[in-house]
Residue, then its C-alpha position, 0 to 999 in steps of 0.5 A: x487427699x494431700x495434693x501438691x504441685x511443686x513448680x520449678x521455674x526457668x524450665x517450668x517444670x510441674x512435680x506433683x506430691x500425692x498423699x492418702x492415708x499413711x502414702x504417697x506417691x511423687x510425679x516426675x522429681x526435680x533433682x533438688x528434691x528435699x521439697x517432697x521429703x518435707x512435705x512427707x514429714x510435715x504430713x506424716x506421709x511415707x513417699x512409697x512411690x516414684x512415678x514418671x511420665x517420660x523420659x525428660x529431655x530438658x531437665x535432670x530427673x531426680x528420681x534416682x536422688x528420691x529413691x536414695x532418700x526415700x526407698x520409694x520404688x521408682x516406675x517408668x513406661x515401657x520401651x527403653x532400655x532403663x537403667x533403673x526402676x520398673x517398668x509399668x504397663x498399660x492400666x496398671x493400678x498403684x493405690x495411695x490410701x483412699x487413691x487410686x492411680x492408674x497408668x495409661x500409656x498416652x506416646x506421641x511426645x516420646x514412644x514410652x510417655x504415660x499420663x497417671x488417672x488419678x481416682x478418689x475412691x472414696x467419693x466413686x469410681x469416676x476419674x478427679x485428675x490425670x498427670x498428662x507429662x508432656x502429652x497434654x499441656x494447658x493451651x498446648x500439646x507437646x511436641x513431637x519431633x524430638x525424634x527427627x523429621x522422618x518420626x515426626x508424622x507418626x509421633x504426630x498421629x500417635x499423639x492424636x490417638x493419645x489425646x482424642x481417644x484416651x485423655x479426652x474421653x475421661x470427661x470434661x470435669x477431670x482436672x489436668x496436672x501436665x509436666x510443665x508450665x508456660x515458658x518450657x521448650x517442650x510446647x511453643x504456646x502453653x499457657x500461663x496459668x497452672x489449672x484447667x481441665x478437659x472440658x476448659x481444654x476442648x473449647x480453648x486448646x487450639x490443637x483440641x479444635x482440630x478434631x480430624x487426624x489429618x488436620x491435628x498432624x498437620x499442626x504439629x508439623x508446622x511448629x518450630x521449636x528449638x532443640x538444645x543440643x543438651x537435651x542429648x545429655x539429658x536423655x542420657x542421664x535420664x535414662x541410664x540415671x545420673x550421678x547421685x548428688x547426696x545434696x546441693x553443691x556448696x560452691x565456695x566463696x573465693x577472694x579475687x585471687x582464688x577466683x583468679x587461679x580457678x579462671x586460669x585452671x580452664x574455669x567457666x565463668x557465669x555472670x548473673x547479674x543481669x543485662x545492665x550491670x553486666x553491661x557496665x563492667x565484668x569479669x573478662x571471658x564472662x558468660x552474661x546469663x541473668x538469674x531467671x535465665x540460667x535453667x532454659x539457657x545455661x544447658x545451650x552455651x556451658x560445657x559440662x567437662x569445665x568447673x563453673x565459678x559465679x558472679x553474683x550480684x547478690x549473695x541471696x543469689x547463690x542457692x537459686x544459682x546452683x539449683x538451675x544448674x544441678x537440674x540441668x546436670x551441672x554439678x561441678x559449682x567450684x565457687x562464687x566471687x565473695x562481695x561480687x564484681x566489686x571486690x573484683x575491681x578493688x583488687x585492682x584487675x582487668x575488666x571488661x565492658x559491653x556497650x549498651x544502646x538505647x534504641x534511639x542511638x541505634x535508629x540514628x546510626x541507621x539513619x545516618x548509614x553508619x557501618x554497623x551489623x545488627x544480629x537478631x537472636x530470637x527465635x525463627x517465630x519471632x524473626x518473622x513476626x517483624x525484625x528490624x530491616x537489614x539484621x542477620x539472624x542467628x539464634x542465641x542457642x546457636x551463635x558459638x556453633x555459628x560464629x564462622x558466619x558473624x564477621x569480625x571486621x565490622x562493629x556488631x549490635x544485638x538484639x532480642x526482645x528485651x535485651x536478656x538474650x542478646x546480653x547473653x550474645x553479645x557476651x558469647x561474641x565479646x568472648x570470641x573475641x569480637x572488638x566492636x560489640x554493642x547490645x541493644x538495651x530494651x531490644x525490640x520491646x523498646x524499638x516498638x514502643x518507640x515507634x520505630x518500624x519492622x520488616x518482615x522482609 
C-alpha cells in the first residue's frame, strides 16, 4: 500500500494520496494539485479515483483541477444539488488494488459529509484507517454551526450519532486520517500532531468523554468559532465547481512604475513581509498580511473582483504566495514588486510607516494616562482569557466591516497575540485613513512576559 498525507499549511488542510496495485485514489485535493500527479508517476500509479469527504467551506477544492489531469472519477456525498461529480451512498465499495474503501455517511459537520474505511484485504477484513473529513479530528470534532443557530442543535446531535455509533465502533486500533490539522478554523482545539487513533482518541478527546448525547450537544453549543464571510464563496465554488486554473498563476515582476500604473487601475496590494519590516516602511494602501498568514486570513479582508499585486520580501516568497492564494480562489495575481520595497524607495516614491510599540512604552503612556485607544483583535476566547484594562474589542476579521465603531479622533494602538494579526489591523485602519496609528510589538506575549498585568473585566 502506497500511503501519503499531503499537509497544506496556513489552512492545515490534510489530502490523502492512496495506492494499490496499479491505482489509486486522492482524498479531498488541494487546487495546486501537481503533488498527486507526481506521486502517481513516481509510483507508477494511475489516480482512478477522486474522493471527497465534504463540501469544504475554507479552501478551493481542487478536484475539478485533478479530474482535468487525471481523468479520475470524482465522488462526493448525497444531499446537494452538485455540479459535477458522482454521488456515492451509504456503504458503498470502491477497490484500489489489495484496498478496499468504503464510504459511510458520518453528517453532523455538514448534512452530506462522508468519512472513507479503508481495508487491507490482503492481511483480513478488519478496518486499518478511516479518513473522517471534518467529522473527526485529532483532539477535536468538527464544528457544527456552519448551518446558523437554529441547525446547530441538530447538526450537534447527528454529529454525535456519526462518532458514537459509526466511527468509534470500527475499533480502537484503526488509524484516523481527518481533513485538517491543528490551526484550521474548522475545529477550536485540534491538535498539533498528524496521527492517532480511536483508541488514543476515546482516552483524550475531550468531546469523546462526553459519552451522553445531551452532554455531547451541549459542548458543541458552547464553542465559538469565527465564521469568514469567504467561506460563502467557497461553498459556492465547491459546489458548483470553480474555474479551472490549467496551472499556477505566474504573477509578473513589475518595475516600480509598472507596479505604480497596476495601483492606479483599482489594484490590491499585499504585503508579505511581516510585522516588523512592514512596520519600518511600505507601499501606502498596503494590506500588512505576513507569509504564514495569508491562507487563514487573506480570504477575511481581500476583495475577489480586484487584481492583487506582492510585496515581497524575498523572491523565494513568490510561489508559496501565490499557492495561499489560489486555494482560497484568488487567481487574479498580476505581479510582484521586482527587487521589493527597495527599489520602491530608490525610485524616489511615497512611503508610508506604522509605529511599533514595545510593550513598556505602552505601559508608560497607560500609566501616564495619555490620550491613547487600545483595540484588542483576538478572538472572543482570547479577549476573555485576560485582555489589557480599558481596550475595545474587535476581531481583526471584522475591523473593515466595523470601522464606523473605531474613532478617529484619537491616536490608536493594536494589539493581538504576537503582533501578526494587529500588523494585519493596524494596516486595515492606516488604509481607512486613521492619522494616529501604532501596533504593538510582541502584543500580549510580550505584555505577559513582562509582567504587566490582564483583566478580564
Amino acid at each position: 500500500m502506497i500511503f501519503k498525507r499531503i499537509k497544506s499549511a496556513g489552512i492545515a488542510h490534510n489530502s490523502y494520496f492512496i495506492g494499490s496495485g496499479t491505482d489509486a485514489a486522492v482524498i479531498d485535493p488541494r487546487r495546486d494539485c501537481q503533488v498527486y500527479v507526481d506521486i502517481a508517476r513516481e509510483h507508477g500509479l494511475r489516480v482512478r479515483y477522486i474522493l471527497e469527504t465534504h463540501r469544504n467551506e475554507d479552501y478551493t477544492i481542487g478536484s475539478i483541477e485533478l479530474n482535468h489531469l487525471t481523468g479520475a472519477r470524482v465522488h462526493h456525498g448525497p444531499g446537494l444539488d452538485w455540479k459535477y461529480g458522482e454521488t456515492l451512498r451509504d456503504g458503498q465499495e470502491i477497490t484500489i488494488g489489495n484496498l478496499r474503501l468504503t464510504a459511510i455517511l458520518t453528517p453532523g459537520h455538514t448534512d452530506e459529509s462522508l468519512s472513507y474505511i479503508l481495508t487491507d484485504l490482503s492481511t483480513g477484513e478488519h478496518p486499518v484507517m478511516v479518513f473522517t473529513g471534518d467529522a473527526l479530528f485529532v483532539g477535536e470534532t468538527g464544528r457544527t454551526d456552519l448551518y446558523g443557530p437554529e441547525e446547530a442543535t441538530r447538526l450537534a446531535s447527528t454529529l454525535y450519532n456519526s462518532i458514537f455509533k459509526k466511527l468509534l465502533p470500527l475499533g480502537d486500533g484503526v488509524i484516523i486520517c481527518p481533513a485538517h490539522g491543528g490551526g484550521s478554523v474548522c475545529g477550536k482545539r485540534i491538535a498539533a500532531r498528524d496521527e492517532s487513533t480511536i483508541g488514543i482518541e476515546k482516552e483524550q478527546n475531550p468531546a469523546l468523554r462526553l459519552t451522553k448525547r445531551e452532554e455531547f450537544v451541549r459542548y458543541k453549543l458552547s464553542e465559538r468559532l469565527e465564521r469568514p464571510h469567504y467561506f460563502r464563496r467557497m461553498e459556492k465554488y465547491n459546489l458548483e465547481g470553480p474555474p479551472r486554473l490549467g496551472r499556477l498563476p505566474d504573477p509578473t515582476p513589475l518595475t516600480p512604475a509598472e507596479f505604480l500604473k497596476e495601483i492606479d487601475r483599482g489594484a490590491i496590494i499585499v504585503d508579505t513581509s511581516g510585522e516588523a519590516a512592514f512596520a519600518g516602511i511600505h507601499v501606502k494602501g498596503s494590506y500588512s498580511i505576513w507569509l504564514e498568514g495569508l491562507p487563514a486570513f487573506a480570504g477575511w479582508v481581500l476583495p475577489y473582483d480586484h487584481p492583487i499585486l506582492l510585496v515581497l520580501e524575498d523572491p523565494s516568497h513568490l510561489d508559496p504566495a501565490v499557492r495561499s492564494l489560489i486555494r482560497a480562489g484568488y487567481d487574479d495575481i498580476t505581479g510582484y514588486l521586482r527587487g521589493g520595497i527597495e527599489r520602491w524607495y530608490n525610485a524616489g516614491l511615497p512611503l508610508e510607516s506604522l509605529p511599533l510599540l514595545s510593550v513598556h512604552q505602552l505601559k508608560n503612556m497607560l500609566d501616564r494616562g495619555e490620550r491613547l485607544l487600545l483595540l484588542d483583535v483576538r478572538d472572543q476566547d482570547e479577549w476573555e482569557a485576560g485582555h489589557i484594562t480599558g481596550a475595545m474589542h474587535i476581531y481583526v476579521g471584522h475591523l473593515e466591516q466595523r470601522l464606523a465603531e473605531v474613532p478617529r479622533d484619537i491616536p490608536l494602538a493594536a494589539y493581538c497575540g504576537s503582533g501578526r494579526r494587529s500588523g494585519l489591523a493596524a494596516s486595515i485602519l492606516l488604509r481607512a485613513g486613521y492619522a494616529k496609528v501604532y501596533n504593538v510589538a510582541g502584543s500580549i506575549t510580550a505584555w505577559k512576559a513582562a509582567g504587566f498585568p490582564l483583566t478580564r473585566d
